[in-house]
C-alpha positions as CSV (number, residue, x, y, z in Angstrom):
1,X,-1.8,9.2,42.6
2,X,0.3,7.0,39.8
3,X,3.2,6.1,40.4
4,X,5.4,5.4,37.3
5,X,8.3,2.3,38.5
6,X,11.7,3.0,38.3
7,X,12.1,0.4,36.1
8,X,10.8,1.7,33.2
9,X,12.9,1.9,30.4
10,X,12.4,4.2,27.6
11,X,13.0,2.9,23.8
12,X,16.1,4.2,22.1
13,X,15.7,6.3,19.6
14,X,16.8,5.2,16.2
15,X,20.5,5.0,15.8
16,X,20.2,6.4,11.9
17,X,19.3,10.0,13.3
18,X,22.2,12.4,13.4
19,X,23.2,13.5,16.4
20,X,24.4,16.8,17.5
21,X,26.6,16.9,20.8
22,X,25.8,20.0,23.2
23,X,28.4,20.2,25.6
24,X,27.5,21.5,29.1
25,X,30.3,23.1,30.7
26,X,31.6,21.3,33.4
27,X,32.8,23.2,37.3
28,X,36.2,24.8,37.5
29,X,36.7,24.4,40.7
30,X,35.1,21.6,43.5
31,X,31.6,22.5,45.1
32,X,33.1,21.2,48.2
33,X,35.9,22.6,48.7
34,X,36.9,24.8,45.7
35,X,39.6,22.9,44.9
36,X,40.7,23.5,40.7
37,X,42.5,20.3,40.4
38,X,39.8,18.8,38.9
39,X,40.4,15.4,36.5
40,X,37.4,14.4,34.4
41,X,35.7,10.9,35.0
42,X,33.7,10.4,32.2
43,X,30.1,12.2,31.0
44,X,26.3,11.6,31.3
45,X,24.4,12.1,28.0
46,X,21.1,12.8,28.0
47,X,18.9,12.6,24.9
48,X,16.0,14.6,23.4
49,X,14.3,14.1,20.1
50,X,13.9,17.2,18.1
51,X,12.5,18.4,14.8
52,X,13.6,20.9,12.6
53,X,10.7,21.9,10.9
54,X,10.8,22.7,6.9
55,X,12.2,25.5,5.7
56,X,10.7,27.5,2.5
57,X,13.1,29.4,0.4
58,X,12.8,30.6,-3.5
59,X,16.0,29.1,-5.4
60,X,17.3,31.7,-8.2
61,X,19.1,30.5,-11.5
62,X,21.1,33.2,-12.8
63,X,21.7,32.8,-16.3
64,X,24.7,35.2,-17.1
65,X,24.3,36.9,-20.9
66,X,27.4,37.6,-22.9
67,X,28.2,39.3,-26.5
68,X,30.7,38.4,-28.4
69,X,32.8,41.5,-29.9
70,X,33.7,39.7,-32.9
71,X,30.2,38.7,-34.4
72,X,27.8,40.6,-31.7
73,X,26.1,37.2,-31.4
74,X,24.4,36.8,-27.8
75,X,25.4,33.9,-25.8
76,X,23.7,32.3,-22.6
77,X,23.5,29.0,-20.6
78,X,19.8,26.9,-21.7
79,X,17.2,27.9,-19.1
80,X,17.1,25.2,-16.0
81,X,15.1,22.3,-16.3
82,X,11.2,22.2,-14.7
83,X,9.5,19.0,-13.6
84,X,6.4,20.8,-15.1
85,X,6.6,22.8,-18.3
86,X,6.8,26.5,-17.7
87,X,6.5,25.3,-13.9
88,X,7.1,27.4,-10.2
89,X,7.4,24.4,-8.0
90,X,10.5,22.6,-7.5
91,X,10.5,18.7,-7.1
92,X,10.6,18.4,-3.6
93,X,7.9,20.8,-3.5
94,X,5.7,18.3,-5.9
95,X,6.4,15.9,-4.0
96,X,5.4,16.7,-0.7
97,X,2.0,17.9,-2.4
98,X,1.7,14.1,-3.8
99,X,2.8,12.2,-0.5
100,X,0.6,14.4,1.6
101,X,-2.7,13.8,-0.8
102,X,-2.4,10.2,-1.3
103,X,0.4,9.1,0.9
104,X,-1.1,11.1,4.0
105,X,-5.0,11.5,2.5
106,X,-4.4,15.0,3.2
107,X,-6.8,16.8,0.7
108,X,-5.3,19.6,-1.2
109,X,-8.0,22.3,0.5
110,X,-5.8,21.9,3.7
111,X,-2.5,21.3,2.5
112,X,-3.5,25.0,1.1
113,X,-5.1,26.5,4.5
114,X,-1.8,24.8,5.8
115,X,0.7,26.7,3.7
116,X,-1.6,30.0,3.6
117,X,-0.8,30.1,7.8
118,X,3.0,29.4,7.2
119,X,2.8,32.6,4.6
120,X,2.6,30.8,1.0
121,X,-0.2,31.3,-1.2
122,X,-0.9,28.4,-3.0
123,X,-4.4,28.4,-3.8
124,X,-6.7,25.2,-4.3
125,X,-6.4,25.4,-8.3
126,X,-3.2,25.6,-8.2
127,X,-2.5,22.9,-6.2
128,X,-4.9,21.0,-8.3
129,X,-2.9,22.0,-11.2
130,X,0.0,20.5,-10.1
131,X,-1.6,17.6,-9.1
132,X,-2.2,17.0,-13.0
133,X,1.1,18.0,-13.8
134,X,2.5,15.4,-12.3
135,X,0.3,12.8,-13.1
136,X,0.8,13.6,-16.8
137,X,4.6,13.6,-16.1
138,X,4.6,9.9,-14.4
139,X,2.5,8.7,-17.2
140,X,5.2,7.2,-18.7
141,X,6.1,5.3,-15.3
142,X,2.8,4.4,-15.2
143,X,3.4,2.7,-18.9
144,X,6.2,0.7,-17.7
145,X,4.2,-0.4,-14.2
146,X,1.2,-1.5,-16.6
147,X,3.5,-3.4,-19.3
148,X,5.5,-5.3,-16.3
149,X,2.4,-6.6,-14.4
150,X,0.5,-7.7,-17.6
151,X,2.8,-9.1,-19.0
152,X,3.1,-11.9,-16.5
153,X,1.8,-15.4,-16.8
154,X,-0.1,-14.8,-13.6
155,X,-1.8,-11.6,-11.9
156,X,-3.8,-11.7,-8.9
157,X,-6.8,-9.0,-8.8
158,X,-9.2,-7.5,-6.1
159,X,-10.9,-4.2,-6.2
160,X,-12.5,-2.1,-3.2
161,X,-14.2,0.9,-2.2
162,X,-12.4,3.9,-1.9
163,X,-14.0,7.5,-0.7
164,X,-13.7,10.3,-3.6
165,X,-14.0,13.7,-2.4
166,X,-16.5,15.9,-4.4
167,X,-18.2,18.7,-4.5
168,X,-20.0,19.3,-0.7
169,X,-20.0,16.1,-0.3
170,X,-18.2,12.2,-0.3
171,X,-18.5,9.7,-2.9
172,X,-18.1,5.8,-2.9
173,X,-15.9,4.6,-5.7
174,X,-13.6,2.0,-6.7
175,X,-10.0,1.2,-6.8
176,X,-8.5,-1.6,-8.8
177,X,-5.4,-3.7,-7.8
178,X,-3.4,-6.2,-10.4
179,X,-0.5,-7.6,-8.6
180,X,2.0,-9.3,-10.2
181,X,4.5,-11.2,-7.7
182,X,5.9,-14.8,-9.3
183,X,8.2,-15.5,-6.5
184,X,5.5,-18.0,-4.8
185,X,6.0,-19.9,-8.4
186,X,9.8,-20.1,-8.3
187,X,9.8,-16.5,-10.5
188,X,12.5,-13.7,-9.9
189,X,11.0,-11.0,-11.8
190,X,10.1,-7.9,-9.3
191,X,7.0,-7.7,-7.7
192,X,4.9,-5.2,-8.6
193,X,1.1,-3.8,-7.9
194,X,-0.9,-1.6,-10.8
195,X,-3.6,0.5,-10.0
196,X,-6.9,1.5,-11.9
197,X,-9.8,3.6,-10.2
198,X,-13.2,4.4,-10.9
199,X,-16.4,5.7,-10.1
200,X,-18.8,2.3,-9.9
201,X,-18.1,-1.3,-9.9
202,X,-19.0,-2.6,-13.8
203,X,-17.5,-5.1,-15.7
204,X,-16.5,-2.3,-18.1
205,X,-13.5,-2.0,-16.2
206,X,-11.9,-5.2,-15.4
207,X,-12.6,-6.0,-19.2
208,X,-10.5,-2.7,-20.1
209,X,-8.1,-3.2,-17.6
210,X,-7.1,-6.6,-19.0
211,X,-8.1,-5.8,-22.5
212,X,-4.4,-7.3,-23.5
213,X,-4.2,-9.7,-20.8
214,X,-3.9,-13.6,-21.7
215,X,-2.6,-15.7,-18.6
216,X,-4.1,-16.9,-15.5
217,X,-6.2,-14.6,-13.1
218,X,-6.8,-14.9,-9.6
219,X,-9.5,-13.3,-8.3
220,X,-12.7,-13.4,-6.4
221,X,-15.9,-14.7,-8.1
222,X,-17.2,-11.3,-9.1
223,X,-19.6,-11.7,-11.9
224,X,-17.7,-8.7,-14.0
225,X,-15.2,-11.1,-14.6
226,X,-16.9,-13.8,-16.2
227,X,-16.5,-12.4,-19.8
228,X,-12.7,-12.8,-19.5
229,X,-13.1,-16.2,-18.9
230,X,-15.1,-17.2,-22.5
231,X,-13.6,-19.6,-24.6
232,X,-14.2,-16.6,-28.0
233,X,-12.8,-14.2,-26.1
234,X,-10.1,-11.9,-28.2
235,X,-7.2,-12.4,-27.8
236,X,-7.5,-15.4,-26.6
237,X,-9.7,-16.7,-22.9
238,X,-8.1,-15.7,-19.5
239,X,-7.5,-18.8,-17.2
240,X,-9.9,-18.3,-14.3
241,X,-7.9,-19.1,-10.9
242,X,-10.8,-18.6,-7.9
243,X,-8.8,-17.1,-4.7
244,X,-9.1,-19.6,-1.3
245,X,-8.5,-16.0,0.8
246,X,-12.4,-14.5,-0.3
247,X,-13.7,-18.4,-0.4
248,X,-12.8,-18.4,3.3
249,X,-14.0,-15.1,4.3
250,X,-17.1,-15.1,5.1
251,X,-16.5,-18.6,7.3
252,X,-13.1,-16.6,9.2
253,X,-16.2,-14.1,9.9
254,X,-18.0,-16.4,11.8
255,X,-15.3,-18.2,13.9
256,X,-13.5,-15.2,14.1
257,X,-13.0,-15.1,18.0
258,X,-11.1,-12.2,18.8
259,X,-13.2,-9.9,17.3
260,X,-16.5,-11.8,18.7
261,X,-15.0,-10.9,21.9
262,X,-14.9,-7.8,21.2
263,X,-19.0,-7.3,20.6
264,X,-19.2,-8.2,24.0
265,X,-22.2,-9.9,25.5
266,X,-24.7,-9.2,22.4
267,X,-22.0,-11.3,20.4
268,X,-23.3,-13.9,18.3
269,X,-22.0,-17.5,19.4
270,X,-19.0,-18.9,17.5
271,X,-20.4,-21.4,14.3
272,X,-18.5,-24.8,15.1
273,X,-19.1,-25.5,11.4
274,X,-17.4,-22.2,10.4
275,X,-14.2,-22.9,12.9
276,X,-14.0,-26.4,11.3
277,X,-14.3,-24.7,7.4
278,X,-11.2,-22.6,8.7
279,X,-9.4,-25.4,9.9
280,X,-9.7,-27.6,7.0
281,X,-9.0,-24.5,4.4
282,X,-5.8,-23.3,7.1
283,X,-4.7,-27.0,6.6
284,X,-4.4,-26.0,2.5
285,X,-2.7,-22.7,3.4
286,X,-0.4,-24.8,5.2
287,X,0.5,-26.7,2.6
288,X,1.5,-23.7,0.5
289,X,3.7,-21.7,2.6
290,X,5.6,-25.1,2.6
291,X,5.7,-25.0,-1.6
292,X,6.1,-21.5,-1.5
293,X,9.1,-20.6,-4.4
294,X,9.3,-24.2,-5.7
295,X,9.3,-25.2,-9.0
296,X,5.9,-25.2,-10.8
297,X,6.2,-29.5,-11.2
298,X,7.4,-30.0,-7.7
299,X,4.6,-28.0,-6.6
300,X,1.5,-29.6,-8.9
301,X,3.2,-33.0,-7.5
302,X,2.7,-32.1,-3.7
303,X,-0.7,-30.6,-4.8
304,X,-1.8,-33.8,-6.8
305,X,-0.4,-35.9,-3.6
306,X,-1.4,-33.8,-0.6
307,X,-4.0,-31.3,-1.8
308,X,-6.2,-32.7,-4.1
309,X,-7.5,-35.3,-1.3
310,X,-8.3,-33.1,1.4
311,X,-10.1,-30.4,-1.4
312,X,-11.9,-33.7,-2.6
313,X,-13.3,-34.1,1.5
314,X,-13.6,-30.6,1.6
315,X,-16.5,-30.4,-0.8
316,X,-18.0,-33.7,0.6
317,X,-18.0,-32.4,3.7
318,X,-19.8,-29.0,2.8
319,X,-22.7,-30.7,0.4
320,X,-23.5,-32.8,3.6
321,X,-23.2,-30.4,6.1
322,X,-25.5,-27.9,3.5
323,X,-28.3,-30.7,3.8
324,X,-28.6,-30.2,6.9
325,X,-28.9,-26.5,7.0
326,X,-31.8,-23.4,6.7
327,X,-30.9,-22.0,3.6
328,X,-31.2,-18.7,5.9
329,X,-28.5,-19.7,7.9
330,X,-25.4,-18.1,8.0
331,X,-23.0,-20.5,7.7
332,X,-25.5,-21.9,5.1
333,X,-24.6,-18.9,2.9
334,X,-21.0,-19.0,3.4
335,X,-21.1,-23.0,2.4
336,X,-23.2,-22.0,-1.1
337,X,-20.5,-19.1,-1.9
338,X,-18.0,-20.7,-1.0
């Protein structure tokens, strides 16, 4: 038997909801002896979270026609405007579709089973349709996205895998990420993330992607890069920035505690080497977050000072350690990619 304390006390729930009163009539008269001069003391309220589920309706522009007497000309007001050319579905309607597909990762097959048992027929073309309505219709969003995040002096990159439903079955591709975000550097333009996707990982992409590009770039050290770095590149090279986050990866993976807890007893035993790499590189992150928004001087002089020195023993350390080490090792590896 559980037994749940009295104790307990459940989280409010959130003050911006509205709130709807449901008064419960009080006695007339007293239960104990049916006296009706009764004076109220005060109330009890006792909440209960409730949904009101969507509602579908079909909204009806009437355009009213009129003839003039005089001339017989016919007058009427311009249709109403449609998110998509000759289009059915209203805006919030387009919306939901979007959020649910790539907001939710609710693919457009069930979002139409879904609709088909609330009595809408919205078929998986159609949906599909709309889809690339929309997409054609944010395009120029998209523009101004692109233009803002490329045409900073810095962008940091990554890409990753990303499932892409097709046909019976699921297929691995890619999704690109250029962020732009200059408040680190003392910047106050707005942060902003750009998107790409595709269907391998080839240096056709990033090349593409930052066809235009001619500042610094912070990435990994992903071989489909390196052609953005050459000194004849048109319009001019890309500064290469390596990222300390994917240098120290592979080293948080080995001293990663928690989650070597987690494997239990068949848990491989925590690489001293790899917990000191983390400490060493953590001591460099450290020094960041303490720059963080600082001019770009102040912060190449706290680099030059603090930095540089412990980067310099970093690298000493590593070569010596490596020495030491199978090449098959694991920690060996992270030390050589590193």
């Amino acid at each position: 038997m559980t037994t749940i304390s009295s104790s307990t006390v459940r989280k409010p729930f959130p003050a911006h909801l509205p709130r709807e009163r449901v008064i419960v009539p009080g006695p007339t008269s007293c239960g104990c002896c049916g006296s009706t001069k009764l004076s109220k003391l005060g109330e009890d309220v006792t909440e209960t979270l409730e949904i009101i589920p969507k509602q579908w309706k079909v909204i009806q522009h009437v355009r009213e026609k009129f003839t003039c007497r005089a001339c017989e000309k016919i007058s009427q007001a311009a249709a109403p405007f449609h998110v998509l050319p000759r289009g059915f579905a209203g805006p919030s309607l387009l919306a939901m579709i979007l959020f649910e597909k790539y907001g939710q990762h609710q693919p457009l097959n069930r979002q139409s089973e879904r609709y088909a048992r609330e009595g809408i027929d919205l078929s998986l073309s159609t949906l599909a349709d709309q889809v690339g309505g929309c997409a054609t219709a944010l395009r120029p969003l998209f523009a101004l996205i692109e233009a803002h995040v490329l045409g900073a002096e810095r962008v940091h990159g990554d890409d990753s895998t990303v499932p892409i439903l097709a046909k019976g079955k699921t297929e691995t591709g890619r999704i690109w990420v250029y962020v732009r975000d200059d408040k680190p550097f003392g910047g106050t333009a707005p942060s902003a993330a750009l998107f790409y996707a595709s269907s391998d990982r080839t240096r056709e992409h990033p090349e593409r992607h930052l066809s235009q590009f001619t500042g610094v770039f912070q990435a990994d050290a992903f071989d489909g890069y390196n052609r953005l770095f050459l000194p004849d590149r048109k319009p001019s090279p890309i500064t290469e920035a390596l990222c300390w986050a994917h240098s120290r990866r592979k080293f948080f993976e080995l001293a990663d505690i928690a989650s070597n807890a987690r494997r239990g007893k068949g848990a491989a035993p925590i690489s001293p080497l790899a917990f000191e790499a983390v400490k060493r590189i953590d001591t460099l992150f450290d020094i960041e977050r303490e720059i963080n928004g600082l001019p770009p001087e102040q912060r190449l002089a706290v680099r030059t000072e603090r930095s540089a020195p412990l980067v310099t023993a970093l690298e000493q350390w590593m070569r010596a350690e490596r020495a030491r080490l199978s090449r098959h090792a694991p920690v060996a590896k992270a030390l050589i990619t590193c």
